[in-house]
C-alpha positions in Angstrom: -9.5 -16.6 -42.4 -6.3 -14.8 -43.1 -5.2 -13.5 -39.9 -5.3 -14.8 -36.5 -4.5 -13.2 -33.0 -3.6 -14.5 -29.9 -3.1 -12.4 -27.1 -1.5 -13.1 -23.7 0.3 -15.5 -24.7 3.0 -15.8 -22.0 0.9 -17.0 -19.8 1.7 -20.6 -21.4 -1.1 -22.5 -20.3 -1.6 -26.1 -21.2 -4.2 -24.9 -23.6 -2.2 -22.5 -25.4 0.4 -24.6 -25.9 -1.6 -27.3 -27.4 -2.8 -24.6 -29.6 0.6 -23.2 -30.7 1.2 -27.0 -31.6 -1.4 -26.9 -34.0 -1.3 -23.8 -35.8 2.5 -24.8 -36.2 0.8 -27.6 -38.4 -2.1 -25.6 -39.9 0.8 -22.2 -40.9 3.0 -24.7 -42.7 -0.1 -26.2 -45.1 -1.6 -22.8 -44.9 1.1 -20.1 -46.2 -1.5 -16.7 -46.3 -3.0 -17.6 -42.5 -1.2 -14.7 -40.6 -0.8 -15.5 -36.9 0.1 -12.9 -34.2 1.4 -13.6 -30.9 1.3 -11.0 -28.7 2.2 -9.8 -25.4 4.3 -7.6 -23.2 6.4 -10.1 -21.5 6.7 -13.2 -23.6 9.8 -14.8 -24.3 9.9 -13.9 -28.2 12.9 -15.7 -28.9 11.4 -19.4 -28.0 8.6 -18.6 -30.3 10.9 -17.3 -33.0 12.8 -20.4 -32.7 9.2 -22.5 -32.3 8.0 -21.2 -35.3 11.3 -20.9 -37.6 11.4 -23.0 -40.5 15.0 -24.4 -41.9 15.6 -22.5 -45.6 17.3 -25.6 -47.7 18.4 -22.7 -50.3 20.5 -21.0 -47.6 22.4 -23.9 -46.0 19.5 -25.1 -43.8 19.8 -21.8 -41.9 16.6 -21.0 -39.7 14.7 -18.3 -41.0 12.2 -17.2 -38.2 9.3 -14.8 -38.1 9.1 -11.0 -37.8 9.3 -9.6 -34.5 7.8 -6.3 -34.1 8.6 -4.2 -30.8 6.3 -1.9 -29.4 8.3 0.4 -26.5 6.3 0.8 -23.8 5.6 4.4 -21.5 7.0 3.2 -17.9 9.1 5.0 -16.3 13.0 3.9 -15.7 13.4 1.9 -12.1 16.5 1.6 -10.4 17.7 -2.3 -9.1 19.2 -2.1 -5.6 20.8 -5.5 -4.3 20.8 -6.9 -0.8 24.9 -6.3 -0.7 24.4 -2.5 -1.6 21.2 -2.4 1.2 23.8 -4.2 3.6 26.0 -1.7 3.3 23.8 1.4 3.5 22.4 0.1 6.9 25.5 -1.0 8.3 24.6 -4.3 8.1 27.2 -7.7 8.4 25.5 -10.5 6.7 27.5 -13.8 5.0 29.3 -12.5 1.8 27.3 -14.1 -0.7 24.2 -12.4 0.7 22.9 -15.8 1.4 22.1 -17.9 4.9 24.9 -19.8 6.0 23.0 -23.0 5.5 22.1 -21.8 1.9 26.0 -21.3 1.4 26.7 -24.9 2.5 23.8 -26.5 0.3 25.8 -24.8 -2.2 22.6 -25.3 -4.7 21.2 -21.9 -6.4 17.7 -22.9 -6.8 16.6 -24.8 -4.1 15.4 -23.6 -1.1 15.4 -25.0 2.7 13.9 -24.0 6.1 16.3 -22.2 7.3 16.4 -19.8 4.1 14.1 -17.8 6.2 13.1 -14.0 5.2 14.8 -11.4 7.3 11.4 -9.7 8.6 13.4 -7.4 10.3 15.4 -6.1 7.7 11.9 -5.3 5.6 10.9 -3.4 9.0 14.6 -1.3 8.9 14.5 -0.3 5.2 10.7 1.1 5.3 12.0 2.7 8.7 14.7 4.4 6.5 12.7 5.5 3.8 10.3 7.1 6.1 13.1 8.7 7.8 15.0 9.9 4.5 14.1 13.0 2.5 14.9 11.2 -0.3 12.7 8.1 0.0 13.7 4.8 -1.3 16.4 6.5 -3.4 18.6 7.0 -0.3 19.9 3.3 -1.1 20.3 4.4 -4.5 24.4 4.7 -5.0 24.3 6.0 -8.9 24.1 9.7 -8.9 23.5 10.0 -12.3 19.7 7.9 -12.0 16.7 10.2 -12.8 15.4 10.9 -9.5 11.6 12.1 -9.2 10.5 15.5 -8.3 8.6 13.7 -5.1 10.8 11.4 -4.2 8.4 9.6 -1.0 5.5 9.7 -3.4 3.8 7.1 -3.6 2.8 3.3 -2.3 5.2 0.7 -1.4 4.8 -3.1 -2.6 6.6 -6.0 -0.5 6.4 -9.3 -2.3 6.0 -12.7 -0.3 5.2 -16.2 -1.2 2.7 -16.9 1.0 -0.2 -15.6 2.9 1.8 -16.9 6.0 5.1 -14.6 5.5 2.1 -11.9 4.5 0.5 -12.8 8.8 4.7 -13.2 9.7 5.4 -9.6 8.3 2.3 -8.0 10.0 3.2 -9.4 13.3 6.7 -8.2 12.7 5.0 -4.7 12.0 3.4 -5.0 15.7 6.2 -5.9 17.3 8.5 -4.2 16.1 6.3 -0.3 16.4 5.5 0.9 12.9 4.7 3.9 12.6 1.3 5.2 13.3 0.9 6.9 9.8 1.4 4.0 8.4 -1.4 2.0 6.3 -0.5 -1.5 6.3 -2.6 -3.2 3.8 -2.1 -7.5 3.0 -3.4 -8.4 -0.9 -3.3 -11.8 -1.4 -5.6 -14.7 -3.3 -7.5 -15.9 -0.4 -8.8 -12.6 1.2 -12.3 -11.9 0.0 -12.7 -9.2 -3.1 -13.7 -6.3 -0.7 -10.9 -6.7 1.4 -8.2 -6.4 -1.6 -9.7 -3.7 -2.7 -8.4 -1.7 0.3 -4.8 -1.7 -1.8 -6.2 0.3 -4.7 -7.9 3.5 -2.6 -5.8 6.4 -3.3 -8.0 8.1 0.3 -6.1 7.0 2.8 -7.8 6.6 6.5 -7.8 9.4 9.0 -4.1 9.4 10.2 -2.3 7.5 7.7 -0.4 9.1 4.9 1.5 6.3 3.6 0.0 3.1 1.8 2.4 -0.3 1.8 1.3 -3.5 0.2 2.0 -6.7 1.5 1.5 -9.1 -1.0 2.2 -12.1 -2.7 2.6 -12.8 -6.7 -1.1 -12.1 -7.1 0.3 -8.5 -7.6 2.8 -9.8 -10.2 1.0 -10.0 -12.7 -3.1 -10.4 -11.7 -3.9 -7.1 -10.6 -2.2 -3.8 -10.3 -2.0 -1.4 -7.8 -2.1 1.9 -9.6 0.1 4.1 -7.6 3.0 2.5 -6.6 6.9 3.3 -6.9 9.0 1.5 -4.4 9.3 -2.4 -4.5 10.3 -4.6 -1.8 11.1 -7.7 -3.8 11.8 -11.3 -1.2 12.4 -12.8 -4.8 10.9 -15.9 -3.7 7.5 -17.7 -4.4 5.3 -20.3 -4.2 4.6 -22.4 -7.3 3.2 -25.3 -8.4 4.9 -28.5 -10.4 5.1 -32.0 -10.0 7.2 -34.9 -8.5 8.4 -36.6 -11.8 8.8 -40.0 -10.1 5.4 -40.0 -8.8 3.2 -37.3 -10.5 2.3 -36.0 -7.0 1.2 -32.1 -7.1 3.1 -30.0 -5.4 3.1 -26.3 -4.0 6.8 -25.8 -2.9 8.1 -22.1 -2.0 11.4 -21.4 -4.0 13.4 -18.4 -5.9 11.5 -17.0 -8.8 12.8 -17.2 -12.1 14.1 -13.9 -13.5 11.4 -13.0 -16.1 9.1 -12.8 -13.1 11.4 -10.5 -11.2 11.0 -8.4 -14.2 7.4 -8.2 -13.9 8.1 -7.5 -10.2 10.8 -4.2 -10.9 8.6 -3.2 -13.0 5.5 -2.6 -10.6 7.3 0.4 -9.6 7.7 2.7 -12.8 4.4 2.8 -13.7 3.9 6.9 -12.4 7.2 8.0 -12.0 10.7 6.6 -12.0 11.0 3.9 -9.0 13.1 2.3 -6.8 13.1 -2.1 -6.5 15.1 -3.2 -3.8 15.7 -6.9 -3.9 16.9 -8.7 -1.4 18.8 -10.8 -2.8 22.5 -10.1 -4.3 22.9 -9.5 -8.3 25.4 -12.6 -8.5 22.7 -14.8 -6.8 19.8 -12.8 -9.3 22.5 -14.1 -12.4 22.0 -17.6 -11.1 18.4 -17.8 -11.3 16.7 -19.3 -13.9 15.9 -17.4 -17.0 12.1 -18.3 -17.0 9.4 -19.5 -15.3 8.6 -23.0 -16.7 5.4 -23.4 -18.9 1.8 -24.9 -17.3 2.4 -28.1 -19.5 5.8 -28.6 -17.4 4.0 -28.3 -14.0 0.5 -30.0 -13.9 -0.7 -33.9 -14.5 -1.8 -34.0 -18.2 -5.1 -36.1 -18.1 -6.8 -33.0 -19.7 -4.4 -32.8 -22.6 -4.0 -36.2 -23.3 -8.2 -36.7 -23.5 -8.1 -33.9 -25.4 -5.4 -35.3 -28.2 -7.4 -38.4 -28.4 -10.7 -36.4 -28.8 -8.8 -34.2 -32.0 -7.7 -37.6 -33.7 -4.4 -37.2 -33.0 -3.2 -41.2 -33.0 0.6 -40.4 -31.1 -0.2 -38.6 -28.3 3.1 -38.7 -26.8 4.9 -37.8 -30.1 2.3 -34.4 -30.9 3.3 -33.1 -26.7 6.8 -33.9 -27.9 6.1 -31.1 -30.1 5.4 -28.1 -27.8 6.8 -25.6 -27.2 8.4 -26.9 -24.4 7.9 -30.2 -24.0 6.4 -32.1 -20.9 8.7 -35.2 -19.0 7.6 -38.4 -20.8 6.9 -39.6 -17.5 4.2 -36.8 -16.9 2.5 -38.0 -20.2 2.6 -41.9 -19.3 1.2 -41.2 -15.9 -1.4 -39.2 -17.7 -2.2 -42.3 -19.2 -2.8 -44.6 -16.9 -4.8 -42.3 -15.3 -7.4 -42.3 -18.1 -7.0 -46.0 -18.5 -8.0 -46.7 -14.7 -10.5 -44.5 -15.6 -12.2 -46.1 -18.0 -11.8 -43.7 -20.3 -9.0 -45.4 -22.7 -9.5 -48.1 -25.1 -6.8 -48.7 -27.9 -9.1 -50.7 -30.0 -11.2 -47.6 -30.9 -10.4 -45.3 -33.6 -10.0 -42.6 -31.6 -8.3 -44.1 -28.3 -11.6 -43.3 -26.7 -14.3 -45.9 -24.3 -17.4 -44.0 -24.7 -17.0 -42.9 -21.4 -13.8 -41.3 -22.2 -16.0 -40.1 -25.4 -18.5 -38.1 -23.2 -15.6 -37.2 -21.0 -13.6 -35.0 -23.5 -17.2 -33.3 -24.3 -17.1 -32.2 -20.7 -15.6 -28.4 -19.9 -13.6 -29.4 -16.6 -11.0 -32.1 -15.8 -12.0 -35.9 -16.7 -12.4 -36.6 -13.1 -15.2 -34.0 -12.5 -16.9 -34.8 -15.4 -17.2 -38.5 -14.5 -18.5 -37.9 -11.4 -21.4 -35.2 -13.8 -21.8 -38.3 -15.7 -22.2 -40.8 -13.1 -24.5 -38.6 -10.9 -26.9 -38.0 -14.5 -27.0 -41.9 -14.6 -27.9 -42.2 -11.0 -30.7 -40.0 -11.3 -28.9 -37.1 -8.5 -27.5 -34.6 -11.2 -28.3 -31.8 -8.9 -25.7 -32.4 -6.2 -22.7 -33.4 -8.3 -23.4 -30.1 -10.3 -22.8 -28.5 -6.9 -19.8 -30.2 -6.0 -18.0 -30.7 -9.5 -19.1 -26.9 -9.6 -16.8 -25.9 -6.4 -14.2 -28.2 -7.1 -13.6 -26.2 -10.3 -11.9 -23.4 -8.6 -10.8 -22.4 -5.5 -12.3 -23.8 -2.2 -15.0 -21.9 -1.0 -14.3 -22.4 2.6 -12.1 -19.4 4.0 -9.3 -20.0 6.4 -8.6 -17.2 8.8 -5.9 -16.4 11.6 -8.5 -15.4 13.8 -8.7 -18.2 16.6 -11.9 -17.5 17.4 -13.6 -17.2 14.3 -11.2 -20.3 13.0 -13.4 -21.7 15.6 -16.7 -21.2 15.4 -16.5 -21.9 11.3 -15.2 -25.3 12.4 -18.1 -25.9 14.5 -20.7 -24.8 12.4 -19.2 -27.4 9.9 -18.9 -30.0 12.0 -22.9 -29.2 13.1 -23.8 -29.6 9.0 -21.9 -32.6 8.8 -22.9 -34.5 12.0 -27.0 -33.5 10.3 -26.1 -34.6 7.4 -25.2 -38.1 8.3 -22.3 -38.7 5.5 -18.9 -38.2 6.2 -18.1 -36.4 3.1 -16.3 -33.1 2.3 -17.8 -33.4 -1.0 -21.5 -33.5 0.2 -21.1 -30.7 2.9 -20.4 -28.8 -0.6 -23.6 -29.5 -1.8 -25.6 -28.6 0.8 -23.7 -25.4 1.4 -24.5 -24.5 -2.3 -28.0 -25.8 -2.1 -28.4 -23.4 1.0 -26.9 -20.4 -1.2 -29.6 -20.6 -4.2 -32.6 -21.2 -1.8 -35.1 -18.9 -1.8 -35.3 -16.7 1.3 -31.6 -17.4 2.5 -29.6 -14.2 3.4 -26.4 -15.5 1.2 -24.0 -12.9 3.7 -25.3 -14.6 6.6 -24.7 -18.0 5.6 -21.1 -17.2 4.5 -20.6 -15.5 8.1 -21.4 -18.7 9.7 -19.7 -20.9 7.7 -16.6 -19.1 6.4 -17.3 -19.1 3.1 -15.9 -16.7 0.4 -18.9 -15.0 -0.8 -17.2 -14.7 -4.6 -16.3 -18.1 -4.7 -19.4 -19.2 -4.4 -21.0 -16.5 -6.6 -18.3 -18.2 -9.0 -19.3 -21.6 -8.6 -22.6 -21.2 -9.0 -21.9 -19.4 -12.3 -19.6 -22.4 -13.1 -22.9 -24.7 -12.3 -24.8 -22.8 -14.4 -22.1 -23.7 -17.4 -22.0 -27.4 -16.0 -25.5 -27.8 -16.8 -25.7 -26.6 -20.5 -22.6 -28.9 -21.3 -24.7 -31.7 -20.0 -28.2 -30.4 -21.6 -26.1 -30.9 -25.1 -24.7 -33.9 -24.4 -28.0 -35.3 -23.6 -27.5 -36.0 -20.1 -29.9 -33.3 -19.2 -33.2 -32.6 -20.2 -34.4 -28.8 -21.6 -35.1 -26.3 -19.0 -33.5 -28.8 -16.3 -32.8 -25.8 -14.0 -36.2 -24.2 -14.3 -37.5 -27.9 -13.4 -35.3 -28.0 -10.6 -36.1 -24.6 -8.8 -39.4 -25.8 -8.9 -39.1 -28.9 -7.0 -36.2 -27.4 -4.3 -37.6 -28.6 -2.0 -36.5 -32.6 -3.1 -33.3 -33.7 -1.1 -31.0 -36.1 -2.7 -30.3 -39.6 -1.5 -26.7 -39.0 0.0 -25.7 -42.9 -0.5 -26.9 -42.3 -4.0 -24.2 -39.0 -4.4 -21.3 -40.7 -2.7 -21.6 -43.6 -4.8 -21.4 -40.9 -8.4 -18.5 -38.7 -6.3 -16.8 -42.6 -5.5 -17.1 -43.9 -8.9 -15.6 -40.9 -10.4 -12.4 -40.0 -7.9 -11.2 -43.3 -8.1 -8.5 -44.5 -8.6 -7.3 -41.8 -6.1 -8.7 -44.1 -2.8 -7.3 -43.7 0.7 -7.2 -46.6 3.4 -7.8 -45.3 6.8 -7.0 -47.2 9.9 -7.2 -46.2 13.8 -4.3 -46.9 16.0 -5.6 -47.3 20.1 -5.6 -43.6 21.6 -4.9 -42.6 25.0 -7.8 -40.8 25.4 -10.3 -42.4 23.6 -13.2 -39.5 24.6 -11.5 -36.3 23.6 -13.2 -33.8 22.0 -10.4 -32.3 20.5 -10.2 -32.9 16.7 -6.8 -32.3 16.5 -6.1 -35.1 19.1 -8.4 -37.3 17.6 -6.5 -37.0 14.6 -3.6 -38.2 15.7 -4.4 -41.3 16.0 -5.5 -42.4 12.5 -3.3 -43.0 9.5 -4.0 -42.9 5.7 -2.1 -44.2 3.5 -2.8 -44.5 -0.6 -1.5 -46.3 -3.5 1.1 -44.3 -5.1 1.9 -45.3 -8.9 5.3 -45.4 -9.9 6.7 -45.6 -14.0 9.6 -47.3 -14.3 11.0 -47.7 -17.8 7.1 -48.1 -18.8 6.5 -50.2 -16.5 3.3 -49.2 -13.9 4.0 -50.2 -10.7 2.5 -49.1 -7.1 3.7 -48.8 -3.4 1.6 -47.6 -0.4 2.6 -44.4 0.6 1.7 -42.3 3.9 -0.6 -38.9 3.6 -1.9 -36.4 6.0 -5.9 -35.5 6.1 -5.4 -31.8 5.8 -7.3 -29.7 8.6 -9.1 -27.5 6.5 -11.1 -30.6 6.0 -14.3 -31.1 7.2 -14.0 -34.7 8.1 -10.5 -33.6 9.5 -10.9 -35.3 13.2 -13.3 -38.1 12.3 -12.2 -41.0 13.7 -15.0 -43.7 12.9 -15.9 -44.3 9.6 -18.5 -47.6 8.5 -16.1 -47.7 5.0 -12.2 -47.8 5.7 -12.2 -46.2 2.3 -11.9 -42.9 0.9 -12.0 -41.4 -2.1 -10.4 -37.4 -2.4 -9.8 -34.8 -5.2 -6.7 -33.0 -4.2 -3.6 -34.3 -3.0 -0.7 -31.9 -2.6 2.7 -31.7 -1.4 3.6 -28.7 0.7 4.8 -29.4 4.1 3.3 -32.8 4.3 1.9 -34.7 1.9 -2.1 -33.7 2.3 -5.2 -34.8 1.0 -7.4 -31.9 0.6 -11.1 -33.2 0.8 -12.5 -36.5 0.9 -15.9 -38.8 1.0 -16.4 -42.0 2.6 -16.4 -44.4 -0.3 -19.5 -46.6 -1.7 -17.9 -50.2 -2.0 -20.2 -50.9 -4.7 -19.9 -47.9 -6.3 -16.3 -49.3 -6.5 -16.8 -52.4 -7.7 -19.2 -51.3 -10.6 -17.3 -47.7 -11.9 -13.9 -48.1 -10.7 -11.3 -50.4 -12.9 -11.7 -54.0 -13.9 -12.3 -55.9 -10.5 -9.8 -58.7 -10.0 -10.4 -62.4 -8.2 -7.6 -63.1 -6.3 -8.1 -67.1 -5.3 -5.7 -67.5 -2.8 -7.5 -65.0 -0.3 -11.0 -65.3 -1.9 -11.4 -61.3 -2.1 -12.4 -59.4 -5.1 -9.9 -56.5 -5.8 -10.1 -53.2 -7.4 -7.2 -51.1 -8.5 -5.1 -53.5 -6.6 -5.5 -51.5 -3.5 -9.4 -51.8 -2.5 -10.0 -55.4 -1.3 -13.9 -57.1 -0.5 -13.8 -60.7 1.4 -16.0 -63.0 -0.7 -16.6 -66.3 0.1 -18.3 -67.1 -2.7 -17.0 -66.1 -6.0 -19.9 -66.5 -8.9 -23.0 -65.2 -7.7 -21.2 -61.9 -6.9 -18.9 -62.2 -9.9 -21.6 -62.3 -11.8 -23.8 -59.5 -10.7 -20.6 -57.1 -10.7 -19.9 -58.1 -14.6 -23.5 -57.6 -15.5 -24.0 -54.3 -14.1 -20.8 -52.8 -15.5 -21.5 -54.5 -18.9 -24.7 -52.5 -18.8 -23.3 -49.5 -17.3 -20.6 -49.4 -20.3 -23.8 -50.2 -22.8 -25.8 -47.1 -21.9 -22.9 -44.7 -22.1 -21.9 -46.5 -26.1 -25.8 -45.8 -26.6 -25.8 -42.7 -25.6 -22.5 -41.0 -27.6 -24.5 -42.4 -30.7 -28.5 -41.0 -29.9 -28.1 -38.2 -27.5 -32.0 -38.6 -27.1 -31.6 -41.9 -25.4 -32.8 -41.6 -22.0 -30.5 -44.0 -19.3 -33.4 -44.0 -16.9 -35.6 -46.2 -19.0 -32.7 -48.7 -18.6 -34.2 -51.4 -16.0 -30.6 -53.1 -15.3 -29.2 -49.6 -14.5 -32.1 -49.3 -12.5 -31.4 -52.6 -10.7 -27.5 -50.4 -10.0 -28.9 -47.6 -8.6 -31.4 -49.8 -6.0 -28.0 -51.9 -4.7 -26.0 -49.2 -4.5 -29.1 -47.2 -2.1 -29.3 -49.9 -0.2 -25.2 -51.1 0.2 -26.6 -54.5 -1.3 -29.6 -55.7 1.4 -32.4 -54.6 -1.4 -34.6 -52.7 1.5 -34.6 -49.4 2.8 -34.0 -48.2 6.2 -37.3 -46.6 7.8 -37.0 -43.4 9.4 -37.9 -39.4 9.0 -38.3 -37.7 5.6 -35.0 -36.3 4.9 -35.0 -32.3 4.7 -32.2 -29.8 3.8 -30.3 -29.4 6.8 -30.6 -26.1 8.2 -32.7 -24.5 5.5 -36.0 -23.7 7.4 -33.3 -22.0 9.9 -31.6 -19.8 7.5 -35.2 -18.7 5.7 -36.6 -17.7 9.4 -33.3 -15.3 10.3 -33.9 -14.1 6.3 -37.9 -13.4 6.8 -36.5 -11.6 10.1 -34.1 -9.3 9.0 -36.5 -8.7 5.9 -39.1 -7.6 8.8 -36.9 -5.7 10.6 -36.1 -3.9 6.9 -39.7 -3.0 6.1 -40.5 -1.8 10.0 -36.7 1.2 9.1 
């Protein structure tokens, strides 16, 4: 290989970092490989400076790369700041363009409640411009800027942080009287693909004759809207990052950086010569960081840290030193421990790796799904964790909407699958839903209408299964043809116990306590009410000086949860996937945990004498009064456990099922310990039979047109 391209690359995912890092290594042992980074908006001089190398014959002086500029064909677009707007509309606003309360924070990056966007002020500049001969240049000063031959050609694009400012600036539209030629049109990331493809018509409706966007960054950068040449920029967004003290995710709304506002401007000169009017002032623009910080900067690193154990590399802290841009050391520590409560570290081995953590770097999603793929293989129900670990890879599939009524009868139908399904788990209600989708005879649009589910989510999802399985069919997990097999016997439902126990074992350590506090109305029906009355709390690790440490902290179930509202669960423990900071701190989705499950996949159990309990990740507690029968049986089962999965990395033919002790697992956990099952109806798949009648109905009601 001489030459090697990567395109794209300021996107700066953790990924392509951890590949720059590499090829930084391979170019200096290699002196012909030729790499190219390219892209239109990267920030060439941190490569240059990335990949310079320190010339000893010319006083250590860095010599860096070529850089080779390609000028691009859009069109010149004129800046317009808020104190220029101001004082085209007559406007009196606090000098520094800023709220009052922003003024007295005094900070320039952070943002508060009361830095609210002026919704009216959006309203009174498209007023203008629809008003003006001239368009969005009447707030253009310079006389001397190439104005277009049609100066109120073309669409206008508002950018917001959130879908909620998008619903704020609609209902501001409403109130407010747009104009009826207006074509109001909101493009963000949660609206379903046929309804953000309204943005890019060019045929308007009868009676509109001009198109505006409403969006959020989606536009940025994503997609783009091909005929657009006036932007509204809010110059705010919301992005992801992390709490450095706790590693908590976060999704917190705040000024964009300016290479982003870049991309933004330059939305508008794509056709001709456009107009971005920020609403912000320039000083305040100035004070804005230069750049968006990198992936590797914002996200927990369990992914990156399996995978520099899984490429030899023996100082994992010391190679993401290296980046490009370097993470916190906190990030990378907490990253650890992670994996070690996991199971997935050992610093014995060679490589760093357990041969859990072995098969987990072999797995294409994070080390948390692909433990729960694992476990559910070993527990005979690989089916159903493919389903779940396959939705959990992207975005929900469950669509919110602002539609009260519809809000409504989604939650119902939910709460009607969950109630039939008999498990209190987010997680399972995933299943099923996906189960439903690839059922023969199942109208898939009718299913997502009474659900609320986004039609190419799940389209993705299953797609994402479909990858799921041939990772596991080559790790040996899987047998050949596995989803042929399966089609075939679809009609097989899962035992749920079984599921919660692989979902359980792989989520941990991230376990919630629940507790109810005494309500005042004990019998409402309202979920919302109900919820109000029960608390959650989880252990939330802390690094000091490299020391792990752990306090409870307080959470929030979020209500787009299905088992938002529950308020009686056998289990006071949950395990969930996403916890995020926004408003509150929310967990996301969650499954009533399998104690045993606990006690054989999650860390090292503990004895703890004093109050005769067996604990697990200091935080999940089982009374026992007797300590070496059960001691005994725990140690056994995860010695074996740990044995299979060491058997397997090392003859991928080796079957776990023909193992009689991980056998002996699956029948405790199946029957929470008592060794008998409980006698009642064959379990089905709820509401299948249901769906295929309305399907052979409508396919009746086809042939008869």
């Amino acid at each position: 290989m001489t030459h090697l391209i990567v395109d794209e690359i300021h996107e700066r995912g953790c990924e392509a970092d951890f590949m720059l890092t590499f090829l930084k290594q391979v170019v200096e042992d290699r002196p012909k490989l030729h790499v190219v980074l390219m892209s239109a908006t990267m920030d060439a001089e941190c490569f240059l400076r990335y990949f310079g190398v320190r010339d000893t014959a010319l006083d250590n002086q860095l010599k860096t790369p070529p850089l080779l500029l390609v000028s691009g064909r859009c069109y010149p677009t004129h800046e317009v700041f808020l104190d220029s707007i101001n004082t085209t509309l007559g406007r009196e606003t606090p000098s520094e363009g800023m709220s009052f309360d922003e003024i007295r924070r005094g900070s320039p990056q952070s943002l508060s409640e009361n830095d609210g966007i002026d919704y009216e002020l959006v309203f009174n500049i498209l007023t203008e411009i629809d008003r003006s001969d001239l368009g969005a240049w009447y707030f253009v000063s310079d006389t001397g800027s190439q104005k277009p031959q049609n100066p109120k050609g073309g669409a206008v694009l508002i950018f917001l942080p959130g879908a909620g400012e998008i619903q704020q600036m609609m209902a501001t539209f409403d109130e407010l009287g747009a104009a009826e030629h207006w074509w109001v049109i909101p493009l963000h990331g949660a609206l379903p693909a046929e309804e953000q493809q309204e943005a890019f018509k060019t045929t308007f409706p009868e009676g509109k004759t001009w198109k505006i966007i409403v969006c959020t960054n989606v536009a940025e950068t994503s997609v783009t809207v091909p005929d657009v040449t006036v932007v509204i920029d809010s110059c705010r967004e919301r992005r992801t990052g992390i709490d450095k003290f706790s590693n908590t995710p976060q999704l917190k709304e705040q000024w964009c950086a300016q290479d982003s506002l870049k991309q933004r401007r330059g939305r508008a000169g794509r056709v001709q010569p456009g107009v971005c009017l920020r609403l912000i002032t320039e000083r305040k623009m100035e004070s804005l960081d230069a750049k968006t910080p990198p992936e590797m900067q914002r996200v927990p690193l369990e992914n990156i840290y399996l995978l520099c154990c899984a490429c030899g590399i023996t100082d994992q802290a010391a190679f993401l030193a290296t980046t490009p841009d370097p993470p916190e050391e906190a990030s990378v520590q907490f990253a650890r421990a992670t994996l070690l409560d996991m199971g997935a570290l050992d610093a014995a081995a060679a490589d760093g790796l357990t041969p859990l953590g072995r098969h987990l770097a072999a797995m294409p999603c994070h080390p948390r799904l692909g433990k729960i793929l694992i476990l559910g293989c070993l527990l005979s129900v690989p089916g159903p964790v493919m389903n779940i670990c396959a939705a959990m890879s992207g975005r929900s599939p469950l669509r919110t909407t602002q539609d009260t009524a519809k809000r409504k009868a989604w939650q119902d139908e939910r709460q009607k699958l969950l109630k039939e399904l008999g498990h209190k788990s987010d997680h399972c209600v995933w299943a099923v839903l996906m189960q439903l989708w690839t059922s023969e005879g199942v109208v898939r649009r009718d299913l997502c209408n009474a659900y609320g589910l986004s039609y190419e989510r799940m389209s993705a999802a299953w797609f994402e299964r479909r990858h799921l399985s041939e990772a596991l069919t080559q790790a040996g997990f899987l047998p050949e043809g596995f989803l042929q097999s399966e089609r075939e016997q679809e009609a097989s439902v899962p035992d749920w116990t079984v599921v919660r126990a692989a979902i359980t074992g792989g989520l941990f350590p991230n376990v919630v306590r629940v507790e109810k506090t005494a309500p005042k109305n004990p019998s409402s029906s309202d979920v919302g009410e109900r919820n109000k009355w029960m608390r959650y709390s989880f252990l939330q690790r802390q690094i000091n000086g490299g020391e792990n440490t752990g306090y409870p902290k307080s959470c929030n179930m979020h209500p787009n949860s299905i088992c938002f509202g529950q308020d009686h669960y056998d289990c006071p423990l949950l395990v969930f996937y996403t916890v995020q900071q926004t408003t509150k701190l929310y967990v996301y989705d969650v499954t009533e945990a399998s104690p045993w499950a606990l006690l054989f996949f999650g860390s090292e159990p503990q004895w703890n004498e004093s109050t005769r309990t067996v604990e697990v990740g200091g935080w999940a507690r089982f009374h026992c009064t007797h300590k070496e029968p059960i001691w005994t049986l725990i140690s056994t089962a995860r010695a074996r456990v740990q044995a299979v999965l060491s058997r397997k990395v090392g003859d991928v033919a080796y079957d776990p099922a023909s193992s009689p002790e991980l056998a002996a697992c699956v029948e405790l956990i199946r029957t929470w310990g008592l060794g008998y099952h409980h006698i009642g109806q064959e379990p089905t798949w709820p509401f299948l039979q249901e769906f295929r009648l309305e399907g052979e109905k409508q396919a009746l009601e086809e042939a008869e047109r």
